[in-house]
Structures are given as C-alpha cells and as structure tokens.
C-alpha positions, 0 to 999 in steps of 0.5 A: 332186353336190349338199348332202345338206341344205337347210341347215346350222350352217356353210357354208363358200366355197373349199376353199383353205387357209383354208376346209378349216382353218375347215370342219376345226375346225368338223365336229371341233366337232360343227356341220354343215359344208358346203365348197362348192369351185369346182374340181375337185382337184388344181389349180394354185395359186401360193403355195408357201412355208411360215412355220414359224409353220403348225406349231401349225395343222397339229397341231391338223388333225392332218396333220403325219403326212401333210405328213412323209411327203411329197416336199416339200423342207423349208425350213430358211432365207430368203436374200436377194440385194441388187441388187449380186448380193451374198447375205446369210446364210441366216436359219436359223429353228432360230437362233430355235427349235430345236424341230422345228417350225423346220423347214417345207416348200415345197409343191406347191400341187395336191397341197397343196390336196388334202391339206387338204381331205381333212382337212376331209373326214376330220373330218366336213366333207361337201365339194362340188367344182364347185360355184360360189357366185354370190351370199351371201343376206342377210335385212337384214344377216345372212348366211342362206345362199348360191345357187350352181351345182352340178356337175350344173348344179343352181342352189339356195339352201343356207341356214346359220346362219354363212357363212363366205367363204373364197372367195379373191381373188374376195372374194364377202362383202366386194366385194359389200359394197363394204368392200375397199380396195386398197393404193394404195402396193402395186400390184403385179404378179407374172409366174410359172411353174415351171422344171426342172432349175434348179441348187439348192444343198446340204444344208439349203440345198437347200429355202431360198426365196431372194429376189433384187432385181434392178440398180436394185431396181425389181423382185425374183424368188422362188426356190422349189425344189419336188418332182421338181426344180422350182422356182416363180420369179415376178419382182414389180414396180410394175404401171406398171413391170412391165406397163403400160410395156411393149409384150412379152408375160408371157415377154419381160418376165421374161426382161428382168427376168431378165437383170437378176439376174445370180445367179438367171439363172446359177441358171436357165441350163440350166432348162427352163420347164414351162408359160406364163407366168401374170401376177397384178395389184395384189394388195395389199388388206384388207377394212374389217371381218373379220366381220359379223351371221353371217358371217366373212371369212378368207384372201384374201377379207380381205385379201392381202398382197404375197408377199414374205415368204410369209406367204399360207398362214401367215395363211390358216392362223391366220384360218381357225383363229381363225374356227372358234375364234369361231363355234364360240363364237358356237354355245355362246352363241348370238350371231352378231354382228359383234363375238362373230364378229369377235373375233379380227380385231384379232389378225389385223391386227396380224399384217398389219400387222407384215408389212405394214411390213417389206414397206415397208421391202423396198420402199424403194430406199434402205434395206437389211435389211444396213446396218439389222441392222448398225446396230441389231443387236438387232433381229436375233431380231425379223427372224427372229421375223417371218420364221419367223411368229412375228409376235405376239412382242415382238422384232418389236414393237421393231424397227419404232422403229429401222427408222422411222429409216432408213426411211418406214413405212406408217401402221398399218391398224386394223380 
C-alpha cells in the first residue's frame, strides 16, 4: 500500500504510542495526516505498565471505552522488594486520588499498539503499515518530506508541511542530526521475556507492578502481570555487570541474576517461559532539542528514560498530546518554527528530569526509598505523585531537596 497523496499538512513515523496520539489529535483537527509504520499489526513490544497519569490523554482519544473493555489486568499499586527480600507497602495510587482514573492498566503491548492506531485511524489519520522510512528530506533546515519503502516495494519522496518522528529508539530526525546524547551514568541493559503460569497475588493486588532488587542491588527485575496468565519480567543492570563480563548467553544470565532474588524466584518456580530471551542495551538518552524548522521529536525518538518506574507509554503519551497541541497552533499562525513547534518541550524535561532523579536515587546502593520516607515523612505524597504521573505537582518539586541529603542526584538537563 501507498499514500493516496504526493503530500500532506502532517506526517507522522512510527505507529507506536506517540505517533498514533499525535496523528490522532492532528486528523481531529482537520489537517492531513499521513502515519507511516514500519510493522505490520499485532506486534511484540515491551513497555507494558501504565502511570494512572495517561488517564486525560486517553479520554481526549477517546478510548477509555475500548481499554474498559479489555482482559488488561488493572494496576491499582507499585510495590517495591529491597535486596533483603523485604517488601515495602503497596503504593495504592486511590491513597493520592480517588478518582477512577487511579486505577490503570497493564497492557499486552500487540494488542495495545493495535488499539491506538485504530484510534489514529478512526480519527481520519490514512494509516500505511510496512512502510519504512529510510530518510527525513530537508530544503536547508527545514523538514519538507520523508523518502521510504513501501509495501509494495515502491521507493517515494512524500512531502509535508510538518514531520513529526515518532519513530522510536531509531531516532530517524535526531541521530541524523547528531544532536542525541546517551546518558553516560545510565548504560544499562535489560534481558526479558514472558513467563506463564507464575503465582500472582490477590485482589487489587492482582495487577501491581513489583520491582524487586536483587542481593547486592546490582541489578533489579520487573514483574508485570499480563492477559491469559502472563507475566513480563526483565532483569536490569550495569552493561559492564550485566552483559560485558559475562561469558553465558541472555538465559543463563537471568537465571543467575534470578537466583539472587529469592522472592521473585519463588514467585516463578512453576512458571513456563514463552519465548527466548530478548536483551536491549544502553538505553538511556535525550535529544538536545525537541523541535526544529518543521519538525517535531516525540516518545523515544526524544529521548528514553531507564523503565524503572514505567514511565515509557506515560511520556509517549503527554509528547505526543502536546505536539499535536503546537502544530496544530503553528497551522493557525502560520509558523513552523523551532520555537512555535517546540513549545512544549521545556514541560516535557521537567517531567524527565523529575523522573530522571528518582532513578538516580533508585540506583545508589546506599539510599532507600524506606529509610528516606521514614526521615522525611512529608515526602510521602510527593512519591506517590510521581509514581502515579502526576510529575508536574508541587509535592514532587519538594521532595528532590531532603533526597539531595542522603543522596547524589544527577545535575538537571535543560533543553
């Protein structure tokens, strides 16, 4: 299949998160949209949790209808598990808001995935699958159009007024422009897959994430519980750690990073694994710049921050939202600059940024998330502020000072 058109007011790369809300909002608005995915529907994706902070971003779509009807477990709580084995108490977002929107899902990503671009669809995005972008065109600095492949094989050039890359990890707009910086303090990796059959707690518990360190905190797993009794799980760690001073391959790594985890191995003990292992490296990185002369960066191709918290679909979510925000604006006043374009992207690093520090604190071996709320037990709606996606709030702003006590935090990126 091939564009129906030579050009449009918008294209938009990658049918992910990010791309279908920012096409979605854009064809609400009247303009021309062209979503160019590379896959072909349903496919496998990690990134399942959801932040009750999506809540807004999925009325505005109009899909809370759809995600209600679902299998998708809901997720009422994080829970976290120390290197001792010893398990915090749940964070129960409903303790911050008891509005339903505290209530979340975790999500099969294919099935996910699918119901997001039917909603780009179903707003009047014309949406191509197999259709793979080799390059974004430029006339000087301003974006005019991409050049892909097509699933018919057929190589074009589709012009735009507006590019918007939502095109993932590859980063088309930025890495072309060499304005991505990785985060040197968080080279990580991650090994994954999906269990069944593993044991799952009760009730409203049923659907929590749990993060577990393991002994010597030098790596942690997740716990994700999934449809048709399935559970993501993914080990993280330094890539020296993790991957570099190893000699076994992805499986034998989790499985002795597992048997370091003594609550989460019990957990899996008559689990059956449902596919190989998948292993994903230094992961961590922003671009310099959110926008630039006709063009827009949003979800992973600005920038990625480590899983810890879930935090992925939640900021693909909210860029992709405030994109279509500004250029639906930079249509009514006729200016595709970086700055009209851009606008949003201060709002944006603030949110990483706030999430950016919790993961440092996370990461330093001595602090605890335990001993800091037991010290500084004002702080305890700012966590749960953050945890739920409310990372804007004025709680979160004041718990970086007292954490800053017993912890290094990272110098803040400004955009």
């Amino acid at each position: 299949m091939t564009p129906t058109a030579d050009s449009y007011d918008v294209i938009v790369i990658g049918g992910g998160p990010a791309g279908c809300t920012a096409a979605a909002l854009l064809a609400e608005h009247g303009r021309s949209v062209l979503l160019l995915e590379r896959d072909l529907f349903p496919r496998f994706k990690v990134g399942e949790s959801l932040m009750p902070g999506t809540y807004e971003t999925f009325a505005r779509l109009g899909v809370l209808d759809k995600l209600n009807e679902t299998a998708f477990p809901r997720k009422h709580s994080v829970q976290f598990y120390s290197g001792s084995g010893r398990a915090s108490k749940p964070f129960y977002f409903s303790d911050n808001n008891a509005h339903e929107s505290s209530v979340t899902w975790q999500v099969l990503r294919s099935d996910f995935d699918a119901l997001m671009i039917a909603a780009a669809a179903d707003k009047g995005a014309e949406v191509i699958h197999e259709a793979s972008v080799h390059d974004v065109l430029f006339d000087g600095d301003r974006a005019v159009g991409v050049r892909g492949k097509f699933g018919d094989g057929d190589i074009r050039e589709v012009r735009a007024t507006v590019v918007v890359d939502a095109s993932g990890q590859s980063a088309l707009i930025s890495r072309r422009l060499k304005i991505v910086s990785t985060e040197a303090g968080l080279r990580k990796a991650s090994i994954y897959t999906h269990f069944t059959g593993a044991q799952r707690d009760s009730g409203i518990d049923e659907g929590a994430t749990i993060i577990y360190q393991t002994e010597g905190k030098d790596s942690w797993f997740w716990f994700i519980p999934l449809p048709e009794d399935r559970a993501s799980v993914g080990v993280v760690g330094d890539i020296d750690y993790l991957i570099q001073s190893r000699d076994g391959d992805a499986t034998a790594i989790f499985h002795e990073e597992l048997s370091k985890c003594a609550p989460l191995e019990e957990r899996l003990r008559r689990a059956e694994q449902a596919f190989p292992m998948k292993v994903t490296k230094d992961f961590s990185y922003r671009s310099k710049q959110v926008a630039g002369p006709s063009w827009v960066l949003v979800g992973d191709a600005f920038g990625f921050l480590d899983p810890i918290y879930s935090s992925g679909i939640y900021l693909a979510l909210k860029s992709g939202e405030w994109a279509a925000d500004a250029v639906h604006d930079a249509f009514e006043s006729d200016d595709f600059s970086a700055e009209r374009l851009g606008v949003f992207g201060p709002k944006l690093n603030e949110g990483m940024e706030a999430l950016r520090k919790l993961v440092y604190a996370y990461y330093t071996k001595d602090f605890s998330f335990g001993r800091f709320l037991r010290r500084f037990p004002e702080c305890q709606q700012g966590i749960i502020d953050i945890l739920s996606g409310n990372v804007y709030a004025d709680s979160v702003r004041r718990i970086f000072g007292p954490m800053a006590e017993m912890c290094e935090l990272p110098e803040e990126i400004t955009l």
